[in-house]
C-alpha positions as CSV (number, residue, x, y, z in Angstrom):
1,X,-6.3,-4.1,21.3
2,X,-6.2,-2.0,18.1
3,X,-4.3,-3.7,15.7
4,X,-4.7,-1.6,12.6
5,X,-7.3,-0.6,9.7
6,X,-9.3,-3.3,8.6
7,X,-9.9,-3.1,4.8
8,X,-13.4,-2.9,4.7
9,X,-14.8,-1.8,7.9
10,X,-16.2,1.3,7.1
11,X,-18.8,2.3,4.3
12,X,-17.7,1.1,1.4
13,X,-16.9,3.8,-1.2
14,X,-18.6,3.3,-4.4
15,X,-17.0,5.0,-7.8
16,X,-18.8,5.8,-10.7
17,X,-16.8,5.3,-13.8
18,X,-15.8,9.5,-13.6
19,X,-14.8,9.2,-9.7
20,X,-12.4,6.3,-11.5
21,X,-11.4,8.5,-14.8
22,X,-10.1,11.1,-11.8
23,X,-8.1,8.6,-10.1
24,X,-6.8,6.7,-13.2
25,X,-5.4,11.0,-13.9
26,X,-4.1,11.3,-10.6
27,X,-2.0,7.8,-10.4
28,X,-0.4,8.7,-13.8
29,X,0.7,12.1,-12.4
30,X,-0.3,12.9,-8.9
31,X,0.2,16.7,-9.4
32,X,-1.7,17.1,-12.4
33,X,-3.7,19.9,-12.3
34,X,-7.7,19.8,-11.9
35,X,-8.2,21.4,-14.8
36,X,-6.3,19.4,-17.1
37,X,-8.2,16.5,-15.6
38,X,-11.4,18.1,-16.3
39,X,-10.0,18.3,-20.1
40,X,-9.6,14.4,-20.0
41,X,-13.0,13.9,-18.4
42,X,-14.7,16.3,-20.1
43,X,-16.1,17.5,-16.8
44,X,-15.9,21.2,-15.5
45,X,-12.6,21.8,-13.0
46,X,-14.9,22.3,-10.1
47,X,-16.3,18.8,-10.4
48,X,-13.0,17.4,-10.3
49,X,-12.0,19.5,-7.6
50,X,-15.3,18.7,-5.7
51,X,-14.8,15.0,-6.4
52,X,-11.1,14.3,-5.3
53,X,-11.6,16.7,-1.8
54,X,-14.2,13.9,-1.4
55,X,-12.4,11.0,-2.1
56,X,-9.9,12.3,0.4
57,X,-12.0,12.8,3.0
58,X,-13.6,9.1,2.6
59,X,-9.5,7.6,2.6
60,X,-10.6,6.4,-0.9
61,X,-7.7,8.9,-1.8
62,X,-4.1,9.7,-0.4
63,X,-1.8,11.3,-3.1
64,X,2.1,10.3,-2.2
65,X,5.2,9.4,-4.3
66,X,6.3,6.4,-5.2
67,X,9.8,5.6,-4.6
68,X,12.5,3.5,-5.8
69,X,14.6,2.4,-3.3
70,X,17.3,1.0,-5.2
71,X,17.2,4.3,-7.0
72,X,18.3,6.4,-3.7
73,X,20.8,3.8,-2.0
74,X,18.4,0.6,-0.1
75,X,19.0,-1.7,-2.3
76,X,17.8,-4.8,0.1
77,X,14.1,-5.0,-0.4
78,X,12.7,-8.2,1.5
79,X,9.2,-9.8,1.9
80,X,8.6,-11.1,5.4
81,X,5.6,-13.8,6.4
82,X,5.7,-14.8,10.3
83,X,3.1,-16.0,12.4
84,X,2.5,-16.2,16.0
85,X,1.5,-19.1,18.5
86,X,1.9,-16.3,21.4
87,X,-0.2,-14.7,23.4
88,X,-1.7,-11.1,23.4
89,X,1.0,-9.5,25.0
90,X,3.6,-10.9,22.6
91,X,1.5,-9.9,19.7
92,X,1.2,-6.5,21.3
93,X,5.1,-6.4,21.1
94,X,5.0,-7.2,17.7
95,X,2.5,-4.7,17.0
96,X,4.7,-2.4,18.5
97,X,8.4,-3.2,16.7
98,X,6.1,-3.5,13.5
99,X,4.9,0.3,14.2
100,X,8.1,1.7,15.3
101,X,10.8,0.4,13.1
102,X,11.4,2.8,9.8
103,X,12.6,0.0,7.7
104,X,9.2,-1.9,7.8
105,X,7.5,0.3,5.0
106,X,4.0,-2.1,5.2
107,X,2.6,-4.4,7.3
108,X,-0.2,-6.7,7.0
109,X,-2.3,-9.1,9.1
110,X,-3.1,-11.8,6.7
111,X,-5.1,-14.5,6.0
112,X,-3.4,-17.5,4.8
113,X,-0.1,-19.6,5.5
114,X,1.5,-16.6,7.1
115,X,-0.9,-14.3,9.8
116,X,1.6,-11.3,8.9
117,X,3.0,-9.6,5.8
118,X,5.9,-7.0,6.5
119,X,7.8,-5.3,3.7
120,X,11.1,-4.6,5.0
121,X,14.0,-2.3,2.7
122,X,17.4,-1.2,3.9
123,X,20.7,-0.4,2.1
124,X,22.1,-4.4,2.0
125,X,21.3,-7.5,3.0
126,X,23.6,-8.0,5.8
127,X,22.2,-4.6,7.8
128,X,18.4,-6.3,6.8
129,X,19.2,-9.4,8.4
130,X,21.4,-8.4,11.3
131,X,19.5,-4.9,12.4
132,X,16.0,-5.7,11.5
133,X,15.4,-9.9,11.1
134,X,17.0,-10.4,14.0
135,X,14.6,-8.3,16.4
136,X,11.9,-9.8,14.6
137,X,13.0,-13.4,15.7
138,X,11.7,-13.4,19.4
139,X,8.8,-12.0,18.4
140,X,7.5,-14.4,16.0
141,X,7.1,-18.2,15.8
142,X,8.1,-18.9,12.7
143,X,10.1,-16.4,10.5
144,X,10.2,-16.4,6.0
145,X,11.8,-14.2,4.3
146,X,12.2,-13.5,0.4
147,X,14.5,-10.8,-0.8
148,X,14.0,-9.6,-4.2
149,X,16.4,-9.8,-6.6
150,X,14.6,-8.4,-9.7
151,X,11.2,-6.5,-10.0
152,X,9.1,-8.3,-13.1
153,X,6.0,-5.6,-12.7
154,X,5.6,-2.8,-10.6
155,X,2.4,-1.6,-9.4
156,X,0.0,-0.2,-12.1
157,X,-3.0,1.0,-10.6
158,X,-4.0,3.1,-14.0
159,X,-4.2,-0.2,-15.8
160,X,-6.1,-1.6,-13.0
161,X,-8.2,1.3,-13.2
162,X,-8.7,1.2,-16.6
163,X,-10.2,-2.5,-16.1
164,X,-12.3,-1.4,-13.6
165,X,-14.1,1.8,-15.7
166,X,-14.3,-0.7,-19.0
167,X,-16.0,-3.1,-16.9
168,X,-18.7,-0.5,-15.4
169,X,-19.0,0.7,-18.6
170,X,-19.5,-2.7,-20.1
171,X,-22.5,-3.2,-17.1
172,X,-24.9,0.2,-18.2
């Protein structure tokens, strides 16, 4: 059975600290321009251009947008551990609800004290729990949820960047 992407499995991409200067650009502001870029970088435009198109085509790179959902109206944004003690055809089921319900916006098979991750938003808590916990229930053993009632830091993969270009920088 395919269950997913395994992080890792493929050839491991490898950035030098311009292929991170690019991304670090493009995770500010996903629609700035190569040749702005280039100006930060202090690389020519078609380096850039040459250098993102191949990111992309590795999966190293997927430019989306990042939404708020209490912003637009889902305002119930819940993170769901579960395991299960079934067997491959009840995983398979899971596998399958996972895929095919909108409201689970990530899923993970993890290792740890829960063997999935889901991150599950919808306009309120009672449509969460009624509409989308309670399919979840047969399919699981055991079932945690924690909704989140206020965001202390939201992703910031330019400062993470950042560390990472410092630190290759730090190792020549």
């Amino acid at each position: 059975m395919t269950t997913g992407t395994r992080r890792g499995r493929q050839d491991a991409f490898l950035p030098d600290a311009l292929d991170l200067e690019i991304l670090e650009s493009l995770v500010e502001d996903g629609s700035m321009q190569y040749k702005e870029i280039a100006s930060k970088t202090g690389v020519d435009k078609r380096t850039v251009a040459k250098r993102v198109e191949a990111m992309k085509e590795r999966g190293a790179l997927k430019i989306t947008a990042d939404i708020d959902w209490a912003q637009i109206g889902a305002g119930a944004y819940a993170f769901v551990g579960t395991q299960t003690g079934l067997g491959e055809k009840d995983a398979a089921s899971l596998y399958a609800y996972i895929r095919e319900e909108p409201r689970v916006i990530e899923a993970y098979s993890t290792v740890g004290s829960d063997e999935y991750f889901l991150v599950v938003v919808d306009e309120d808590l009672q449509s969460l729990r009624e509409d989308v916990l309670r399919k979840l229930e047969p399919l699981t053993a055991d079932l945690s949820t924690a909704i989140v009632s206020t965001r202390i830091k939201s992703r910031n993969h330019a400062k993470f960047l950042r560390f990472l270009i410092d630190r290759k920088k730090a190792q020549k």
